[in-house]
Every structure is written in C-alpha cells, then in structure tokens.
FIVEXPA-272105 format. One record per residue (C-alpha): residue number from 1; residue in one letter; x, y, z. Coordinates in steps of 0.05 Angstrom, whole numbers, plus 5000, padded with zeros to 4 digits. Layout:
# residues N
+------+------+------+------+------+
! resi ! resn !   c1 !   c2 !   c3 !
+------+------+------+------+------+
!  NUM !    A !    X !    Y !    Z !
...
+------+------+------+------+------+
END
This chain:
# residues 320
+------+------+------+------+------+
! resi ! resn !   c1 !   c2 !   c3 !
+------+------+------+------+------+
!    1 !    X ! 0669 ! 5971 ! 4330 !
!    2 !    X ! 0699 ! 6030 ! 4287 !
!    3 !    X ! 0683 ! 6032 ! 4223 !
!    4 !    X ! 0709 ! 6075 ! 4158 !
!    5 !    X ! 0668 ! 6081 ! 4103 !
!    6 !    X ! 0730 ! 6087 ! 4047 !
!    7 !    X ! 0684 ! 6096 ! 3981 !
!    8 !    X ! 0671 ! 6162 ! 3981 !
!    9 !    X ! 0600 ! 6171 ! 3974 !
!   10 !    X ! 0543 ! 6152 ! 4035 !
!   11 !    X ! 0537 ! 6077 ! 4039 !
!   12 !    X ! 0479 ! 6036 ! 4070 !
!   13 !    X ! 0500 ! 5967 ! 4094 !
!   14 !    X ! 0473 ! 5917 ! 4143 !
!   15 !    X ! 0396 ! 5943 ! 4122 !
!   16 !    X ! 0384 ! 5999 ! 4173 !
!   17 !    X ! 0461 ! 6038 ! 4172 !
!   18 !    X ! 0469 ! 6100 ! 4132 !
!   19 !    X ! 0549 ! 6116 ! 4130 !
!   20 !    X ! 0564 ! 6188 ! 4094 !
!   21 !    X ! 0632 ! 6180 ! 4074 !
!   22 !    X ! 0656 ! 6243 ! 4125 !
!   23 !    X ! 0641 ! 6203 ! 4194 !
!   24 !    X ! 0671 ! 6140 ! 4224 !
!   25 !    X ! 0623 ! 6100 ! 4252 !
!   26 !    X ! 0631 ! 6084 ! 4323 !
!   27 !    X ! 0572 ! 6026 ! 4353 !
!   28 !    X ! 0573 ! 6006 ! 4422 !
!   29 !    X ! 0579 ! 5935 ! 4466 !
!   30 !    X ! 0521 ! 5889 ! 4483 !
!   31 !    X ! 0539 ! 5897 ! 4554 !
!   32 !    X ! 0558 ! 5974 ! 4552 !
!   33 !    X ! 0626 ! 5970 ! 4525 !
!   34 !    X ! 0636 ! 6039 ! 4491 !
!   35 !    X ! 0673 ! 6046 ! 4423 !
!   36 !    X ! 0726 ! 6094 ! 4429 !
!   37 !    X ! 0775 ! 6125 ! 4387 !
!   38 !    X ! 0836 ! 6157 ! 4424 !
!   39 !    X ! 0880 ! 6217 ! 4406 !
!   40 !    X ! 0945 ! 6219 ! 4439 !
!   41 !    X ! 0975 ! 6290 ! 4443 !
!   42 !    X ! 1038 ! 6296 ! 4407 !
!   43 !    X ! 1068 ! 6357 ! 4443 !
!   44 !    X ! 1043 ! 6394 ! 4501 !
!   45 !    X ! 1003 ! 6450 ! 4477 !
!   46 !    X ! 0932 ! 6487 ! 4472 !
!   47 !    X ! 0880 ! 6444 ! 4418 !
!   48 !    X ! 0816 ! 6456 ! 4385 !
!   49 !    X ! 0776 ! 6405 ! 4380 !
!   50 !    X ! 0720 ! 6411 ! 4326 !
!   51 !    X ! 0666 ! 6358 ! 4302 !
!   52 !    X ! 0604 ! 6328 ! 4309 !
!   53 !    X ! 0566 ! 6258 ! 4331 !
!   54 !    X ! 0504 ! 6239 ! 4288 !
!   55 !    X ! 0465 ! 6184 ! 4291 !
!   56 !    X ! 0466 ! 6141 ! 4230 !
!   57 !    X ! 0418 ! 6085 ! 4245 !
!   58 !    X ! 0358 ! 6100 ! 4204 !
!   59 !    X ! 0315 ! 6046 ! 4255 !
!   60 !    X ! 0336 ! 6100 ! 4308 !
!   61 !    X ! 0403 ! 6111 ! 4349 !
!   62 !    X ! 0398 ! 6119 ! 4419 !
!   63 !    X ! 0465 ! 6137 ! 4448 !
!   64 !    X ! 0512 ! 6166 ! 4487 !
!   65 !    X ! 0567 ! 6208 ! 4462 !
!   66 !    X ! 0632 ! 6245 ! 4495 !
!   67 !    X ! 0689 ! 6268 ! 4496 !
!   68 !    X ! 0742 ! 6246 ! 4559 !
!   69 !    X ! 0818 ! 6268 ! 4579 !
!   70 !    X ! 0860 ! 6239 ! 4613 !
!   71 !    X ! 0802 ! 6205 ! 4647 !
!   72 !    X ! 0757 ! 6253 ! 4657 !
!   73 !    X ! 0687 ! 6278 ! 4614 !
!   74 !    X ! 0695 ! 6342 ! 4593 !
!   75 !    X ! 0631 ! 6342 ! 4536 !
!   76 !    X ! 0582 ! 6294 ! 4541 !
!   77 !    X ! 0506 ! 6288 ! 4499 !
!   78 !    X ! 0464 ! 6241 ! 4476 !
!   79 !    X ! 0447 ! 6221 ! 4403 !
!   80 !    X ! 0371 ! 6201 ! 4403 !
!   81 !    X ! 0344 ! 6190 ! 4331 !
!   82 !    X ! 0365 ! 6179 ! 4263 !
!   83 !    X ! 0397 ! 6243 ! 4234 !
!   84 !    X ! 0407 ! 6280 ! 4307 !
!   85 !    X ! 0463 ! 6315 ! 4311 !
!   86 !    X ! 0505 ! 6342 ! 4368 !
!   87 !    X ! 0564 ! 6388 ! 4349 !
!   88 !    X ! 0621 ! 6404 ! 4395 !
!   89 !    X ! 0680 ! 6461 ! 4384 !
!   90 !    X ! 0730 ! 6456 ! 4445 !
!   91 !    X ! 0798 ! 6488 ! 4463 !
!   92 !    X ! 0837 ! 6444 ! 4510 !
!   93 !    X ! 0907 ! 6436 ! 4546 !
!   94 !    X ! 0939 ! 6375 ! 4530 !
!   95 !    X ! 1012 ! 6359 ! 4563 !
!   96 !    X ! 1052 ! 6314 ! 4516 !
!   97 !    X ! 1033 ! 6237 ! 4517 !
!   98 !    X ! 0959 ! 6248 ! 4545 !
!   99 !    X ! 0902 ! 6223 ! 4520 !
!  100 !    X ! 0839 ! 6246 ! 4486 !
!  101 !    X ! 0777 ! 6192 ! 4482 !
!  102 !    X ! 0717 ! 6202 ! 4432 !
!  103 !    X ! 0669 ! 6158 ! 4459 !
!  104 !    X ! 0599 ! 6120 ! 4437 !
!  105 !    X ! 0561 ! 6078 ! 4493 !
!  106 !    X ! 0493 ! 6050 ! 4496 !
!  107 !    X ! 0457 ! 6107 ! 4520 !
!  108 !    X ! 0398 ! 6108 ! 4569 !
!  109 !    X ! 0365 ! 6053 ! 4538 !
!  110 !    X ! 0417 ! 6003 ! 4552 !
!  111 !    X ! 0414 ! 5969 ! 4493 !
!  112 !    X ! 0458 ! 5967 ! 4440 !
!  113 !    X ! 0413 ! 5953 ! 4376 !
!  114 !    X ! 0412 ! 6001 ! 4321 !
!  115 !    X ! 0465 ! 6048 ! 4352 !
!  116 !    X ! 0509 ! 6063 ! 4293 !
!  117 !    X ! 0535 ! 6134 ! 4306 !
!  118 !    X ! 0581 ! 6174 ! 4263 !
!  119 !    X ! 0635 ! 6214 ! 4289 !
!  120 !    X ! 0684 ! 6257 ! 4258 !
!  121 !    X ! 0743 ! 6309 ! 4287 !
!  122 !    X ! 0790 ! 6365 ! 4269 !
!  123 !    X ! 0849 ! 6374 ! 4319 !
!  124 !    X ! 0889 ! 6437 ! 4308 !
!  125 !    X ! 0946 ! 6472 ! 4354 !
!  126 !    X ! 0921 ! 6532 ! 4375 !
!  127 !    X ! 0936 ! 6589 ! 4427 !
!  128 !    X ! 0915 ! 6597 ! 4505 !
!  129 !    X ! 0845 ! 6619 ! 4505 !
!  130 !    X ! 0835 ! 6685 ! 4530 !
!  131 !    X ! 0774 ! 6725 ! 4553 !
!  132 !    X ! 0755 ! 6785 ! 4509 !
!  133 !    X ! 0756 ! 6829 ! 4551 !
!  134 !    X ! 0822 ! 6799 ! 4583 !
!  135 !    X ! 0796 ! 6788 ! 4648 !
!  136 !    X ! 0779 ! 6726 ! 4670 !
!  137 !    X ! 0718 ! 6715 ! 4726 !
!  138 !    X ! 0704 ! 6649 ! 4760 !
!  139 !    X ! 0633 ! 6671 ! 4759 !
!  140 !    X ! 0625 ! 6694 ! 4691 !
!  141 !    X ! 0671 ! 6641 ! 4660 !
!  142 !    X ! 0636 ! 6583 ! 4694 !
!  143 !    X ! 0633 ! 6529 ! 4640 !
!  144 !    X ! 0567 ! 6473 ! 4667 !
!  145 !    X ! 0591 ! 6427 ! 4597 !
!  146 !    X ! 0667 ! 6421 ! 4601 !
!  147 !    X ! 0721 ! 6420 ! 4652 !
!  148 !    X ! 0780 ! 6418 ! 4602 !
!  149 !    X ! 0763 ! 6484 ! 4572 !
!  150 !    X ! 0797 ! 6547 ! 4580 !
!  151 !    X ! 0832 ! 6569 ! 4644 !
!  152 !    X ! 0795 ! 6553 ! 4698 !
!  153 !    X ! 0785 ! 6481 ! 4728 !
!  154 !    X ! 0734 ! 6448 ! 4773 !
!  155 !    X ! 0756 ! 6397 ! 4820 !
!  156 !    X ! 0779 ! 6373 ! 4888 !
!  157 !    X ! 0845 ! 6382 ! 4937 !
!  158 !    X ! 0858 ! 6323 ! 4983 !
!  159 !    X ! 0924 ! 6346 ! 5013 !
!  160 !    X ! 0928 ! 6420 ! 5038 !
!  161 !    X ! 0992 ! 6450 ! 5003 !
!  162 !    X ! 0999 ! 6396 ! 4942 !
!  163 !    X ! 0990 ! 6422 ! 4875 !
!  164 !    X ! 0990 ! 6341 ! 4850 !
!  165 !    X ! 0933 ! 6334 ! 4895 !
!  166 !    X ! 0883 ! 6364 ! 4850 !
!  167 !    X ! 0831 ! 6321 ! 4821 !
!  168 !    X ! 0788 ! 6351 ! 4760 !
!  169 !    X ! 0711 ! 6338 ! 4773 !
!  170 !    X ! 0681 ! 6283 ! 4729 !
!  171 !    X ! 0610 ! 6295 ! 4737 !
!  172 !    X ! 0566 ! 6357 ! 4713 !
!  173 !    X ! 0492 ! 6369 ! 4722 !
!  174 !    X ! 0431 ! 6411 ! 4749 !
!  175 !    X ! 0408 ! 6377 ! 4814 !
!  176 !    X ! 0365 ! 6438 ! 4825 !
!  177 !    X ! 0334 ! 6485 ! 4780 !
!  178 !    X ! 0378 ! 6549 ! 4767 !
!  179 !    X ! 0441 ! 6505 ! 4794 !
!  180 !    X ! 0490 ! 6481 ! 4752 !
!  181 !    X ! 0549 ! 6432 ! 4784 !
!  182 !    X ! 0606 ! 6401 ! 4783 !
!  183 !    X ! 0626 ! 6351 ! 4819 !
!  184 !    X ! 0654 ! 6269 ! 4828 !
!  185 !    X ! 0576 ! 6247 ! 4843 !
!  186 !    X ! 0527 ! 6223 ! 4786 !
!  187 !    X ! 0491 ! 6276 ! 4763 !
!  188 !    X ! 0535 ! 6335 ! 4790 !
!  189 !    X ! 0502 ! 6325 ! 4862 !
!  190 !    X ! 0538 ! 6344 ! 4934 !
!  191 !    X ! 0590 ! 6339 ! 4968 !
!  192 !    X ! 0637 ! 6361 ! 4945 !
!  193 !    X ! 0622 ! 6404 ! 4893 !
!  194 !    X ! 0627 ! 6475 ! 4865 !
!  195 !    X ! 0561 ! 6512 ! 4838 !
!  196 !    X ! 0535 ! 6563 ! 4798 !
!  197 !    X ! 0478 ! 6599 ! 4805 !
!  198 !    X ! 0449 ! 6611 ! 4733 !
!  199 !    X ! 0390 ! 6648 ! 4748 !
!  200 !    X ! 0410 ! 6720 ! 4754 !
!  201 !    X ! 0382 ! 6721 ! 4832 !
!  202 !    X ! 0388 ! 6695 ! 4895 !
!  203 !    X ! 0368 ! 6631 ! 4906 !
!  204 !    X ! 0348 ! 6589 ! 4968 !
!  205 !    X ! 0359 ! 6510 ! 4962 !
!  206 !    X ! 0360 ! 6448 ! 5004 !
!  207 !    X ! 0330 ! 6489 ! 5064 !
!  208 !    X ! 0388 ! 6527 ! 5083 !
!  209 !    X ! 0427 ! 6551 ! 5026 !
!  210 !    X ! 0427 ! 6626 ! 5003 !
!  211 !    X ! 0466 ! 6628 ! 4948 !
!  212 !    X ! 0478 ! 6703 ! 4907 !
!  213 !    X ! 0485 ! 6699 ! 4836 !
!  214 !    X ! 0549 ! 6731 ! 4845 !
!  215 !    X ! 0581 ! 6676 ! 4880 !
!  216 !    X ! 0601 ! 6609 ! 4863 !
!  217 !    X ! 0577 ! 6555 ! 4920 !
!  218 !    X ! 0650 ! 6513 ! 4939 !
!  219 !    X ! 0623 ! 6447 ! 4986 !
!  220 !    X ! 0676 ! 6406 ! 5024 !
!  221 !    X ! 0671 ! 6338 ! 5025 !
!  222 !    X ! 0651 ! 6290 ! 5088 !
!  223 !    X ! 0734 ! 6268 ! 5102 !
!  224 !    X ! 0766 ! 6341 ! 5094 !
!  225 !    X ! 0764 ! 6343 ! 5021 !
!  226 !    X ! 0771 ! 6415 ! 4998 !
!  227 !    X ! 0721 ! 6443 ! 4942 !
!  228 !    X ! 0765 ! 6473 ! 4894 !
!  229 !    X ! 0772 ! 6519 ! 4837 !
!  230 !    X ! 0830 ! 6530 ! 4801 !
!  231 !    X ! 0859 ! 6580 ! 4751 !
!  232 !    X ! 0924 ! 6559 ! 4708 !
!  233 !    X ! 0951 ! 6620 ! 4678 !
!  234 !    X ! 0956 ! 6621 ! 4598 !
!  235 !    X ! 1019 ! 6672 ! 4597 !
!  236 !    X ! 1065 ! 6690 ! 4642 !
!  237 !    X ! 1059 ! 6765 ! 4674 !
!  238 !    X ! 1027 ! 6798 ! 4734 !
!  239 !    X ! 0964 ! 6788 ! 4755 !
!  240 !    X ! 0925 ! 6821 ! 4806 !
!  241 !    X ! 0868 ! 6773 ! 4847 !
!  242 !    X ! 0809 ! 6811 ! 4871 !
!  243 !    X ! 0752 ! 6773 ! 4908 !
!  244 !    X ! 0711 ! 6748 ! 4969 !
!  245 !    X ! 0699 ! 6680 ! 4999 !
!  246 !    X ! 0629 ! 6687 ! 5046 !
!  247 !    X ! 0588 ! 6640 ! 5086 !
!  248 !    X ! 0524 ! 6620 ! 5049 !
!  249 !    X ! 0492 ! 6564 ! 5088 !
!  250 !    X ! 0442 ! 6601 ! 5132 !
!  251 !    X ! 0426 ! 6555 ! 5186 !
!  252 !    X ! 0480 ! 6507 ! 5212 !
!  253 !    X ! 0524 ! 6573 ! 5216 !
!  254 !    X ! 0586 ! 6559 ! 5161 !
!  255 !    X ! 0656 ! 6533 ! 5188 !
!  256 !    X ! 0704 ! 6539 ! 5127 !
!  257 !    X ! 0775 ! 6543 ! 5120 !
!  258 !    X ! 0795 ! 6581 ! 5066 !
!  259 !    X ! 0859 ! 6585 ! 5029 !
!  260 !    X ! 0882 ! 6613 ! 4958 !
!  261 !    X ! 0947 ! 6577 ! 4936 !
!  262 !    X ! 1000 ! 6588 ! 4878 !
!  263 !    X ! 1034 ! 6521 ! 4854 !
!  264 !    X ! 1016 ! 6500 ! 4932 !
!  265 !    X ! 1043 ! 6556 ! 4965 !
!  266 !    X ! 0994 ! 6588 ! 5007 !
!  267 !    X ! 0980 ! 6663 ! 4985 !
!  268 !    X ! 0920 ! 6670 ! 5037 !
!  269 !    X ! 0895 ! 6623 ! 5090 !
!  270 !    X ! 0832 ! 6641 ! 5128 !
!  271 !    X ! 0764 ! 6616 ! 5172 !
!  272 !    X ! 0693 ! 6635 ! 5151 !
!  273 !    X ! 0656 ! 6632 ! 5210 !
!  274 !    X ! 0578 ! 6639 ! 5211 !
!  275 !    X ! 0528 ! 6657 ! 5152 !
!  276 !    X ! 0542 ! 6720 ! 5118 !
!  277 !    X ! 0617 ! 6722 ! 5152 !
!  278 !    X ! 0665 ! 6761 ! 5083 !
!  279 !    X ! 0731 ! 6741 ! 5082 !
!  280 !    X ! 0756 ! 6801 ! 5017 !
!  281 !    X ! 0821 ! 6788 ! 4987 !
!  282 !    X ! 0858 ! 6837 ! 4941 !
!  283 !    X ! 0935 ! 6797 ! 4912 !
!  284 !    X ! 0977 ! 6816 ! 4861 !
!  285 !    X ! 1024 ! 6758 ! 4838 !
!  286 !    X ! 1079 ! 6739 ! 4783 !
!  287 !    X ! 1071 ! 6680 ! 4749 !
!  288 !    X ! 1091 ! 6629 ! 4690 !
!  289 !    X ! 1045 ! 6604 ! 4641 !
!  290 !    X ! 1023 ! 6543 ! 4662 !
!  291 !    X ! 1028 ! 6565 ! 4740 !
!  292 !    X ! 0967 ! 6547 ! 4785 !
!  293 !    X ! 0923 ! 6581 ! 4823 !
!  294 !    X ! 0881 ! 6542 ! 4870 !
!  295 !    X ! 0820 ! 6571 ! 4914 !
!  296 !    X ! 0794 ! 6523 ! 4961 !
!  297 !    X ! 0742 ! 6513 ! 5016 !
!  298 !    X ! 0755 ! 6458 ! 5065 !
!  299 !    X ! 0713 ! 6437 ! 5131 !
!  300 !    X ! 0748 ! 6478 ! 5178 !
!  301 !    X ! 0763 ! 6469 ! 5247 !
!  302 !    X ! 0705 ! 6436 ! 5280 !
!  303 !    X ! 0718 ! 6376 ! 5216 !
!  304 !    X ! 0649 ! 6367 ! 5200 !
!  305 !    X ! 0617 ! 6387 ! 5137 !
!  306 !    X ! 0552 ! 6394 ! 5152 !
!  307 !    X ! 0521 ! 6469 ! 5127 !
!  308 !    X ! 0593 ! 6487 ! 5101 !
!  309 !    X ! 0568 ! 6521 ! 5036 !
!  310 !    X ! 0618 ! 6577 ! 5020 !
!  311 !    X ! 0605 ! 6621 ! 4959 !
!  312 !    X ! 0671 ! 6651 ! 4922 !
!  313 !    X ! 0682 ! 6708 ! 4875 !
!  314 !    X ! 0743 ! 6725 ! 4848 !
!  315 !    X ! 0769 ! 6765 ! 4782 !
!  316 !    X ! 0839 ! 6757 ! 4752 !
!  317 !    X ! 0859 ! 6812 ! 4714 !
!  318 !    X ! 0931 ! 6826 ! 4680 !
!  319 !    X ! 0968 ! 6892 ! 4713 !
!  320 !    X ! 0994 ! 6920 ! 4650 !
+------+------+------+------+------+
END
C-alpha cells in the first residue's frame, strides 16, 4: 500500500505504525510485491532528486528501499529498525515520458510484517552536472551507488557500432574487498562488468588479475558482449579524450578488442594483446549535448573471454 497521513501532525495507527505527517508510507507484499510510487518526467531534462526512507514501524522495519529508472536501480539501501534513516540527494537525466520508481520491498528477511516505511521526495529541474574542476575522469568519477548520476554510464554493448545497443548495468556491489562493480549479475559479480579499484594500490584478485588503481577493469561477456563505459556530454563544445586501454589479466595473456565510439561511429578501434600490452589514445572531438561517447572492451579475435580483463583510463576535458 501507499499511505498519506493528511492530519498534519505524526499519527500512530494499527498499534505499532508511527506516521509523521512529512512521509508517505509505503509497506510491502506478503509475497515480495514492492510498493512503489512512480514519477513520470514531464520534459526531458537534468533532475535532482532529494529525500529520505525511514522506517516507521516502532516493532522494527526491515526493508528494502530504492530508487529505479527506466528499469534500472540506480540507489538502493536497506531500512533495518525503527527510526533508521537512509537519505539520498541525486541529479539525473530524464528524457520526456520516462519513469522514476521509489520503491519499498520486503528486505532480506522476506517477510513483510511490521515494514511500514516512510518516504518522501523533492524533484527540481536542474542543470547538467559538472565536475569542479571541469574535467571529467572515468576513474575519479566512478560512482559504486548510482548509474543514473552524472555523465558517465556503466553498462553493456551487444551490437558493435549501435548506440541503441547500450544497456545500463543493474547490479552494483563489492565481490572483493577494494573492488567496487557494476554489472547485470547479483551482487555486481563477473562477466561482464566494469570495476574500480578503491584502494589506492594495486591489487591482485581471482588469481590472475593485476589491476592499478589507475585503471578501471572493463570484462566482456561469455557471447561477445562488450564491457562498456560511456560518457554523454552535458554541453555541446570540443572536447579533447586522453587515455589508455591495457591488458590486466596476467596469466591467460589478454585478447581484447578495443574501440571508442561517438553516437556509434568508431573514433578508434584496436587489439590488446597479452598482459601489460598499452593501447594510448589522445582525440579531440565536437559534440552536442546529449552526444555519446562509448569505450568498450569486447572478446577479441580468438572469441573467448576467458582472462580478458582490460583496465581503461581516460580524461575528458573541454578545449577552451
């Protein structure tokens, strides 16, 4: 259900639910249904999204919260205990006519006693989000909790030179320590999958992974599909592309295609061939807001993707 509490001050009802006055309440299905409410974007347009989930059950919520568009989680957190809070402030890109889901399941417990929780929103039109600095860095920038926010996008190519092919990344997590992921597999796990390496240092994972902390790990996937990130530019301008794809999988020797595309047109299409193999790139390119900017790592020519990790680094910087 979704619930309003229209007196104006905190009311208790049905012995264990405190409503304040300033939260819907949003309680989930016996068999896992989740209570949504859905915002439907009335132009196409930058959002900020600002609110919070609290638990309102004094017996003791146990739930899961997030936040989905078009499909796909971009912040996700669970609500265990009466009174826990979990606040969210988010700037998204919304085209006109998509969808926005606030969402309560069950939670981990899967049960769906005593799991009142309140949820309240602000939704403003805002501006492109843009680095401080101005300079964006798909290292830096990496965002573990949402895949809606800012420029760059996490996701998957399953046609070489389509720009509709793209498919954002549903799942996040930290299947290792120091390794935060994306990718379509319950709890961010491989393949495919693009990672970040949070812990300042190299580190050495599943036996044959060396992964820099300057480098993003792209995976391709076990029928060709290409690990990708992508960029979507917030103005329109020049931008100049500075960066290196390099084998990172130590022992089955790396066999990567590489590619960097613009609205599917290929800007740079390469192999990475053996562990430690640099494939540098240095563009400069005119686009339109709203203009993509794909970098992708597929399985290459020998179409396995066994020991195919490939890290990436790029900055995108504006030329005047």
């Amino acid at each position: 259900m979704v619930a309003k509490n229209t007196t104006g001050v905190t009311q208790n009802y049905e012995t264990v639910i405190t409503q304040p006055a300033d939260l819907l309440n949003l309680h989930p299905g016996a068999n896992g249904e989740k209570a949504v409410v859905r915002w439907t974007a009335p132009a196409a347009g930058y959002y900020r999204l600002e609110g919070r989930f609290q638990g309102i059950d004094i017996a003791g919520t146990s739930s899961s919260a997030s936040i989905v568009q078009n499909g796909a989680s971009i912040w996700i957190n669970n609500i265990n205990g009466f009174g826990t809070t979990a606040t969210y402030d988010l700037v998204v890109q919304a085209g006109f006519g998509e969808s926005i889901d606030f969402e309560v399941g069950y939670g981990s417990n899967n049960t769906y006693y005593n799991d009142s929780t309140g949820f309240a929103v602000n939704i403003t039109p805002t501006t492109a989000p843009l680095p401080p600095s101005g300079i964006y860095n798909v290292v830096d920038d990496f965002n573990p909790n949402s895949n809606f926010m800012g420029a760059w996008r996490y996701g998957v190519r399953t046609a070489p030179t389509s720009p509709g092919s793209f498919t954002n990344y549903t799942n996040n997590g930290q299947p290792i320590s120091g390794i935060r992921t994306w990718s379509m597999n319950s709890g961010g796990s491989c393949c495919t999958w693009v990672a970040k390496n949070t812990t300042g240092t190299t580190q050495n994972y599943y036996g044959v992974i060396n992964h820099p902390a300057d480098l993003l790990n792209l995976h391709p996937g076990a029928n060709g599909e290409k690990a990708t990130v992508r960029w979507i530019a917030p103005t329109s301008g020049t931008f100049r592309i500075v960066g290196r794809f390099e084998g990172i999988d130590l022992t089955g020797g790396v066999s990567t295609d590489v590619s960097i595309l613009k609205n599917g047109a290929i800007l740079l299409l390469r192999d990475v061939n053996g562990f430690g193999t640099v494939i540098p790139f240095d563009l400069t390119v005119q686009v339109n807001a709203g203009d993509v900017i794909d970098f992708a790592v597929g399985y290459g020519s020998n179409n396995a993707y066994f020991n195919d990790s490939t890290g990436l680094a790029a900055i995108i910087s504006p030329t005047s």
